[in-house]
N, C-alpha and C positions, 0 to 999 in steps of 0.2 A: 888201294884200288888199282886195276891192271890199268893202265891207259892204254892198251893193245883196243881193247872195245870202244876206244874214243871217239869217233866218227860219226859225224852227222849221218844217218838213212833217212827215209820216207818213207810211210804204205798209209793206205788207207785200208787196213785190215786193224779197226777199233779195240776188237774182240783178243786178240793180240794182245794187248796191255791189260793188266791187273791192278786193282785195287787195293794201295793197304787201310786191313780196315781201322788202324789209330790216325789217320790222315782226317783232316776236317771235312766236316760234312760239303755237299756239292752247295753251292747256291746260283740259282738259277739267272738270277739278275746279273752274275757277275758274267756268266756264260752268255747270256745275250750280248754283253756289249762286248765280250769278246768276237762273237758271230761275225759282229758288225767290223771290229777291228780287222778280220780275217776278208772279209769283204772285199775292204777299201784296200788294203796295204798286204793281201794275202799271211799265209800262215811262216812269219818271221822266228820266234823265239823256240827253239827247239824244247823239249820235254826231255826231264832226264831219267832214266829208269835204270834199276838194276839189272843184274845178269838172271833174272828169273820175270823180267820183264814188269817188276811193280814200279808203279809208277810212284816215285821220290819228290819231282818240282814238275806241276804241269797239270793235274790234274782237271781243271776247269779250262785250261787247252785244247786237250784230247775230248773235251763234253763236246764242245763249242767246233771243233773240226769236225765230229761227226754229226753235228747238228746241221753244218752247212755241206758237207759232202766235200771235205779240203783233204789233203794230205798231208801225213802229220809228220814231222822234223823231231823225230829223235835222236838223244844221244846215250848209249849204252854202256854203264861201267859196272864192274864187277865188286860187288860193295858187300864184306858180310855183315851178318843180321846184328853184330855188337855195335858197330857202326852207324847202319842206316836210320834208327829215331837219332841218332845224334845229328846226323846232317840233316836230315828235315828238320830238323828246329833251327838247327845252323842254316840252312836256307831261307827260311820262315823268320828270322830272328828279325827281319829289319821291314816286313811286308806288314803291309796294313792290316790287310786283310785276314789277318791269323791274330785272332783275340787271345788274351788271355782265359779264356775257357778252352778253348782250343788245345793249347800246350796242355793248360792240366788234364783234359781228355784223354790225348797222347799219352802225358807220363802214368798216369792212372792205368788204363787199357793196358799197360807194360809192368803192372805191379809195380813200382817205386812206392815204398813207404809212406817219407816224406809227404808224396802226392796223394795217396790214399787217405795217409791223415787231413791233410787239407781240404781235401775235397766233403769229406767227415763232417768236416768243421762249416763250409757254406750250405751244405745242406742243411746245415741242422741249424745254425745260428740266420739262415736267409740273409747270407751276406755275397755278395760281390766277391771276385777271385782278389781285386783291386783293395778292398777294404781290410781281405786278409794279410796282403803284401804288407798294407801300412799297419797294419797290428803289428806286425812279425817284425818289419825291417829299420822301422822310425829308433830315432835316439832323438830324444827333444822334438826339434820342428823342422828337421831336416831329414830327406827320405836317404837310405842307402841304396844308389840305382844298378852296383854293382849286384845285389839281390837278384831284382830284377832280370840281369841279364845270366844271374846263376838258375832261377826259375825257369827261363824258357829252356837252358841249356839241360833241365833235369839233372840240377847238382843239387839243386837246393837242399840242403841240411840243416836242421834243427838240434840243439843240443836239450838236454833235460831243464837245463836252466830256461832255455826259450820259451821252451812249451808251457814251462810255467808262467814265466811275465805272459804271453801268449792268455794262456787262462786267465789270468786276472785282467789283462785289458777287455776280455771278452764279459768276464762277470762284470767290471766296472761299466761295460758299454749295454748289458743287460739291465745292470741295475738301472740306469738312468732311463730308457727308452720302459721300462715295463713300472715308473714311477708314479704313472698317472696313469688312467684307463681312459681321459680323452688322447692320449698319444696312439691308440689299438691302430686309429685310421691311417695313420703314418710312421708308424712304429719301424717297420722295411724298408722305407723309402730310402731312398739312396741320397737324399741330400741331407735328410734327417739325420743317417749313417755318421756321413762323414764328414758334418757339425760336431757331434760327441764325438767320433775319431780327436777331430781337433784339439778338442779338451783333454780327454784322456791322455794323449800321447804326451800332452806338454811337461820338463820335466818340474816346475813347480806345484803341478797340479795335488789337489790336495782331496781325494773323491770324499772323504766325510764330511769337507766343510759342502761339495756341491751336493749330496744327497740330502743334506741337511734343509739347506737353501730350497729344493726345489720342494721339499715336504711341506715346506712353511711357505711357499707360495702353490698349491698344489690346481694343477691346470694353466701354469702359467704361460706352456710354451703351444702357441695355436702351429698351421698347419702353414708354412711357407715352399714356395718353389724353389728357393734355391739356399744351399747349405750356409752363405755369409748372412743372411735373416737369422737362421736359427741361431749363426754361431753370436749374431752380436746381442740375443737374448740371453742366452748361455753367460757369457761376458757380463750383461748387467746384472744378473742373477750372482752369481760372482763372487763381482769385486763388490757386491753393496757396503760400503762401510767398510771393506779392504784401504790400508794404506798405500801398499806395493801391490798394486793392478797389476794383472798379468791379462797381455796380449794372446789369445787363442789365436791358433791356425783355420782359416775356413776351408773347406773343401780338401779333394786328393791332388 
């Protein structure tokens, strides 16, 4: 990056800055209480754009300036196009407000494999960016967050070997939610989800003896609000008549 361009300016010429379109969508709520921030304490935190004027870190800034007719604090760096999804995520890595759908949006829109597949995968299995991570990233009942922080960064890589535990955690977590045709009502739900996460991932888990279990109890698991219910059915389903109980993970 030149730092020759480094210098805070101002205009209130909106029209001026560009949009990239793998950047997260606008939302409006976050721009109003920006308004208001700009109000009270005027327009402090610069926006930073590249040398063709797309806006990098700021976006909901520059909404919220021209919502309230402020002038906007930019700072200009010369950044090429290999570069710039790396720093917006690099930007974005530590901001609340950048979901994990977000990033896969970004790496997706940018062709990355990886993310093409993954993205493949929640579509089609109606899972959560999150529930994929924990398929993908768990050993036992401990998460790998280094993942995580290789996901947002658009490293993330899968080996042949992955994708296959990858598929078989998915068929195990298929088999069990599609066991009963009373589970259809909650079969998605995201607590439901990642209760069987819990099980699945563990490494003593044993899916014949649980498919076995839940055939011979068939309807056994009703519809709870949150995934430590399911997972402590899950659990007694089990270990019935188990000597060496095995403790499940509830939740992500």
């Amino acid at each position: 990056m030149n730092l020759e361009l480094a210098e805070v300016r101002s205009t209130k010429d909106y029209d001026l800055f560009k949009r990239l379109n793998y950047n997260r969508e606008i939302m409006m709520p976050r721009i109003d209480k920006i308004v208001e921030s700009i109000k009270k304490h005027g327009f402090i935190l610069p926006i930073l754009i590249n040398q063709n004027y797309m806006v990098v870190d700021g976006q909901h800034r520059l909404e919220a300036a021209r919502k309230c007719n402020s002038e906007v604090l930019y700072i200009q760096f010369n950044i090429t196009d290999e570069i710039l999804p790396i720093l917006i995520s690099t930007v974005n890595t530590t901001s609340r407000n950048w979901s994990n759908e977000d990033f896969l949006n970004m790496w997706v829109s940018l062709d990355k494999e990886t993310y093409v597949y993954m993205s493949n995968i929640v579509d089609r299995e109606c899972l959560r960016i999150s529930h994929l991570l924990r398929i993908a990233s768990v050993t036992g009942n401990k998460e790998n967050t280094l993942t995580k922080e290789k996901y947002r960064k658009g490293e993330l890589t899968f080996t042949h070997g992955q994708r296959e535990k990858i598929a078989t955690r998915i068929k195990h977590l298929n088999d069990i939610r599609d066991s009963s045709e009373s589970y259809k009502g909650f079969r998605n739900s995201g607590p439901f989800i990642a209760a069987i996460l819990g099980v699945i991932i563990n490494l003593d888990y044993d899916h014949k003896r649980m498919m076995r279990v839940l055939y011979e109890s068939p309807g056994s698991i009703a519809k709870c609000k949150i995934s430590a219910d399911y997972t402590e059915v899950f659990s007694s389903l089990y270990n019935k008549r188990l000597k060496n109980r095995i403790k499940f993970s509830s939740g992500l």
